[in-house]
C-alpha positions as a Markdown table, in Angstrom:
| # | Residue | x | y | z |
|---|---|---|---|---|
| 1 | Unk | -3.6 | -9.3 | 18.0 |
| 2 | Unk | -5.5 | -11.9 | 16.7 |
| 3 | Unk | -8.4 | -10.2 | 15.3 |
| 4 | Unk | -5.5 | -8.2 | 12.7 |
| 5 | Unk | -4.0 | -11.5 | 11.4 |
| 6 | Unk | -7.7 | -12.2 | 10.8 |
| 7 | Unk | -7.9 | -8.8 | 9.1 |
| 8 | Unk | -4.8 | -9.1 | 7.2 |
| 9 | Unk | -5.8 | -12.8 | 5.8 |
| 10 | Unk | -9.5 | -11.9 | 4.4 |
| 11 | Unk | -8.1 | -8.5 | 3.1 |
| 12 | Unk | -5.4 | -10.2 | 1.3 |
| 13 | Unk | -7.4 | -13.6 | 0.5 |
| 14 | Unk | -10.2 | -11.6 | -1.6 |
| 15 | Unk | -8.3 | -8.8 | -3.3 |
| 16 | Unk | -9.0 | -9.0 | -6.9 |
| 17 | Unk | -8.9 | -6.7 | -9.7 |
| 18 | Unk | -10.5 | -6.5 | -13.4 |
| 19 | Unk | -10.3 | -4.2 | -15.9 |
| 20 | Unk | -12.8 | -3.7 | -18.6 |
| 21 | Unk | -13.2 | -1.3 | -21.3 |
| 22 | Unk | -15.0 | 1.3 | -18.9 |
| 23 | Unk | -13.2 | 1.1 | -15.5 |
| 24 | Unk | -11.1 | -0.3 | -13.0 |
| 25 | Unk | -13.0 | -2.8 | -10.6 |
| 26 | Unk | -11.3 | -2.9 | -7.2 |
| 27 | Unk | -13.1 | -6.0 | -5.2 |
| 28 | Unk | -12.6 | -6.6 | -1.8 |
| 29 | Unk | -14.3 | -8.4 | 1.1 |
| 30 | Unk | -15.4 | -4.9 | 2.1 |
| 31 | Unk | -17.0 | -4.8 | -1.5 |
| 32 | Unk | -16.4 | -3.5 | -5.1 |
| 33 | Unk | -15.1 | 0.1 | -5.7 |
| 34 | Unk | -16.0 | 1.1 | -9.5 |
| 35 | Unk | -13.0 | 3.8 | -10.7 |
| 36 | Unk | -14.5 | 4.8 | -14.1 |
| 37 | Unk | -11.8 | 5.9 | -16.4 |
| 38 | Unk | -14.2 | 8.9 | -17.2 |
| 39 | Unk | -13.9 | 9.9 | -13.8 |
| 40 | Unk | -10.2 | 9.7 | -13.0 |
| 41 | Unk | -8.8 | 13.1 | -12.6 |
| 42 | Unk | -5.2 | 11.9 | -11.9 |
| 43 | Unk | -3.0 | 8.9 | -11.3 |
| 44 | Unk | 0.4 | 9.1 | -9.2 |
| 45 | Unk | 3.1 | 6.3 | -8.5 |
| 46 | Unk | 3.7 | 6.8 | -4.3 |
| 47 | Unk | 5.8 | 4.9 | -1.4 |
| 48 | Unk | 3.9 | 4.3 | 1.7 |
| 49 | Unk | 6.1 | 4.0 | 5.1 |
| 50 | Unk | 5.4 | 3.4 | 8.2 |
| 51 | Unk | 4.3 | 6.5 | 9.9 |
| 52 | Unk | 6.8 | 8.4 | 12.1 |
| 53 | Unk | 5.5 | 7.7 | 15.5 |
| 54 | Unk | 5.1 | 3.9 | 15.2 |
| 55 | Unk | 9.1 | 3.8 | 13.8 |
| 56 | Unk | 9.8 | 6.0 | 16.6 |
| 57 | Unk | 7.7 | 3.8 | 19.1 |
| 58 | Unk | 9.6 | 0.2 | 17.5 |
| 59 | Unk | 13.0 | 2.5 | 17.9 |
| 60 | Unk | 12.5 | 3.2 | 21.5 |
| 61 | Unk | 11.5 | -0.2 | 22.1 |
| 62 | Unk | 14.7 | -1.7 | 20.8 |
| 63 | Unk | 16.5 | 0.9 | 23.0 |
| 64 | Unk | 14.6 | -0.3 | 26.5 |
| 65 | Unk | 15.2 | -3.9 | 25.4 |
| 66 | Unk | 19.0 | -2.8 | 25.3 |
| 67 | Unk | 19.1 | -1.0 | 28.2 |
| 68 | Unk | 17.3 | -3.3 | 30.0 |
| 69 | Unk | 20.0 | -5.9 | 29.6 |
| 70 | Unk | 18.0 | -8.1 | 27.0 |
| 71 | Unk | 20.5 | -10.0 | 24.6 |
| 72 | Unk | 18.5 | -10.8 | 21.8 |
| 73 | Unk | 18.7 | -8.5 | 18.9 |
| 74 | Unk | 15.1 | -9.1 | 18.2 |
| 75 | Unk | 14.2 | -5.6 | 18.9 |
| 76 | Unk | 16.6 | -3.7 | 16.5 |
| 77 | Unk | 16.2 | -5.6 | 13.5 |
| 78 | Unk | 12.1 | -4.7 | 14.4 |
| 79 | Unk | 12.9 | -1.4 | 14.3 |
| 80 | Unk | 15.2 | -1.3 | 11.7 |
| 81 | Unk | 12.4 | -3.3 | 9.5 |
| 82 | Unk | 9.7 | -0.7 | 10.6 |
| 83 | Unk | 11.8 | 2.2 | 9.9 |
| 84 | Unk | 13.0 | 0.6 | 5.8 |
| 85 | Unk | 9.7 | -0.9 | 4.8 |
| 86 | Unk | 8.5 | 1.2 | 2.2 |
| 87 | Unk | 5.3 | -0.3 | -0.2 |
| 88 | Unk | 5.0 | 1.1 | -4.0 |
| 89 | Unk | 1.5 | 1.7 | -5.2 |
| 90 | Unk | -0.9 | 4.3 | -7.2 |
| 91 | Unk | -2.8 | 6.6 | -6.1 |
| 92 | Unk | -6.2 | 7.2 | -8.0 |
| 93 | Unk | -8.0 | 10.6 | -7.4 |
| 94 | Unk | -11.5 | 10.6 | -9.1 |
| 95 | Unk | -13.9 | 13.1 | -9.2 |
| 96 | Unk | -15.7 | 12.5 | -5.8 |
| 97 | Unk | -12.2 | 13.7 | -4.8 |
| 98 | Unk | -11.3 | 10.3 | -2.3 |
| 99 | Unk | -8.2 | 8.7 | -3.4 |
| 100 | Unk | -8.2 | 4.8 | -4.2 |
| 101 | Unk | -4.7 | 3.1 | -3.9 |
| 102 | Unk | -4.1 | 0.1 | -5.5 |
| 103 | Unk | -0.5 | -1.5 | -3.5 |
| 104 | Unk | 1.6 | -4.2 | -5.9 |
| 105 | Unk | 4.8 | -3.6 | -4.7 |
| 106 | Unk | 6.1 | -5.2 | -1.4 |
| 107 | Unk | 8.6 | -3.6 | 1.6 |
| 108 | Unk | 11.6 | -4.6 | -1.3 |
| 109 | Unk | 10.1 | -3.1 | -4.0 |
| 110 | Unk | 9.2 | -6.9 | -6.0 |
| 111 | Unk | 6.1 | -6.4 | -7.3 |
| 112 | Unk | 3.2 | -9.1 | -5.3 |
| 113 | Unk | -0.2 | -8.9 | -7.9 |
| 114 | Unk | 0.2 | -11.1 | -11.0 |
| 115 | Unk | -0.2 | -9.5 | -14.2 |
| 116 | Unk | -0.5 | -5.8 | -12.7 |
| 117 | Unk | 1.5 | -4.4 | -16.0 |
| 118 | Unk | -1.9 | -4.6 | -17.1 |
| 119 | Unk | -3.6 | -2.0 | -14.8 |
| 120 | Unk | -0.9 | 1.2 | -15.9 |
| 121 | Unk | -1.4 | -0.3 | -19.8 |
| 122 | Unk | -5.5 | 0.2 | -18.9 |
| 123 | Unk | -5.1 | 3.6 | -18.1 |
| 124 | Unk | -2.8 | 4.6 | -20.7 |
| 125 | Unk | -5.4 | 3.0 | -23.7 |
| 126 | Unk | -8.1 | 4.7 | -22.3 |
| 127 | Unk | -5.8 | 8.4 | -22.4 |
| 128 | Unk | -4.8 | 8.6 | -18.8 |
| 129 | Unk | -1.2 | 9.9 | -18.0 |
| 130 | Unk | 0.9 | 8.3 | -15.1 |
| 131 | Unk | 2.9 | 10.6 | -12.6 |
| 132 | Unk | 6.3 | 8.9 | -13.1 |
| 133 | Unk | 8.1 | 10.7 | -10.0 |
| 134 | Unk | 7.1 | 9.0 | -6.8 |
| 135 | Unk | 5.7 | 10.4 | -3.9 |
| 136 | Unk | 6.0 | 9.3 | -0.1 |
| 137 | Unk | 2.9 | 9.2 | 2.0 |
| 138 | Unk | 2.8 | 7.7 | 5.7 |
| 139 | Unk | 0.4 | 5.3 | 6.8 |
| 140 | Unk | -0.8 | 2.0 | 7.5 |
| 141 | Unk | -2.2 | 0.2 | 3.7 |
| 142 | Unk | -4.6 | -1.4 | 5.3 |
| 143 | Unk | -6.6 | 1.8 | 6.3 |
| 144 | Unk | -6.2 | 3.0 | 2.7 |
């Protein structure tokens, strides 16, 4: 458990973006990932949740804790947390055909990077069209 608050804290500690004329630079402590406007295909607002089997594992949970005789309501608002959260982001397909998602919206929809109106005005000035309608995806946004 330890080693993912570790994760969590250097992933979220050294997330930066910048724009320049030519590209979006996504930097990371895993690196930089260069998304060349010339090379983005298509850009798409989606929702990431939770995916099915851990809401279903956190639902189950609060049921044993229930049946169990365990008073604290702990375990429901777990599962009802796991089974609402639901982050907004884009999703950049390029050429090489690997999506990049940029997430700047947290579980109550507020958006959490300063100065992200930027990024959609970026790709609009260089010619790039956003996919307004959302999309829902499941998955874990640290994997992404």
């Amino acid at each position: 458990f330890g080693v993912i608050i570790l994760y969590y804290s250097a992933w979220y500690a050294s997330y930066r973006i910048e724009l320049t004329p030519e590209a979006i630079h996504l930097i990371t402590y895993k690196g930089e990932k260069v998304c060349r406007f010339d090379d983005i295909t298509a850009v798409e607002l989606i929702s990431l949740r939770n995916p099915g089997w851990f809401r279903k594992l956190f639902l189950a949970m609060a049921m044993l804790s229930l049946f169990t005789g365990r008073s604290s309501p702990q375990p429901a608002g777990s599962a009802l947390l796991a089974e609402s959260a639901a982050y907004g982001g884009l999703e950049i397909r390029t050429r090489s055909g690997k999506p990049v998602y940029l997430w700047f919206t947290d579980q109550l929809g507020g958006v959490i990077l300063p100065n992200f109106d930027r990024v959609p005005e970026a790709l609009q000035s260089a010619g790039i069209s956003i996919k307004e309608e959302s999309r829902e995806i499941e998955g874990f946004s640290m994997f992404m």
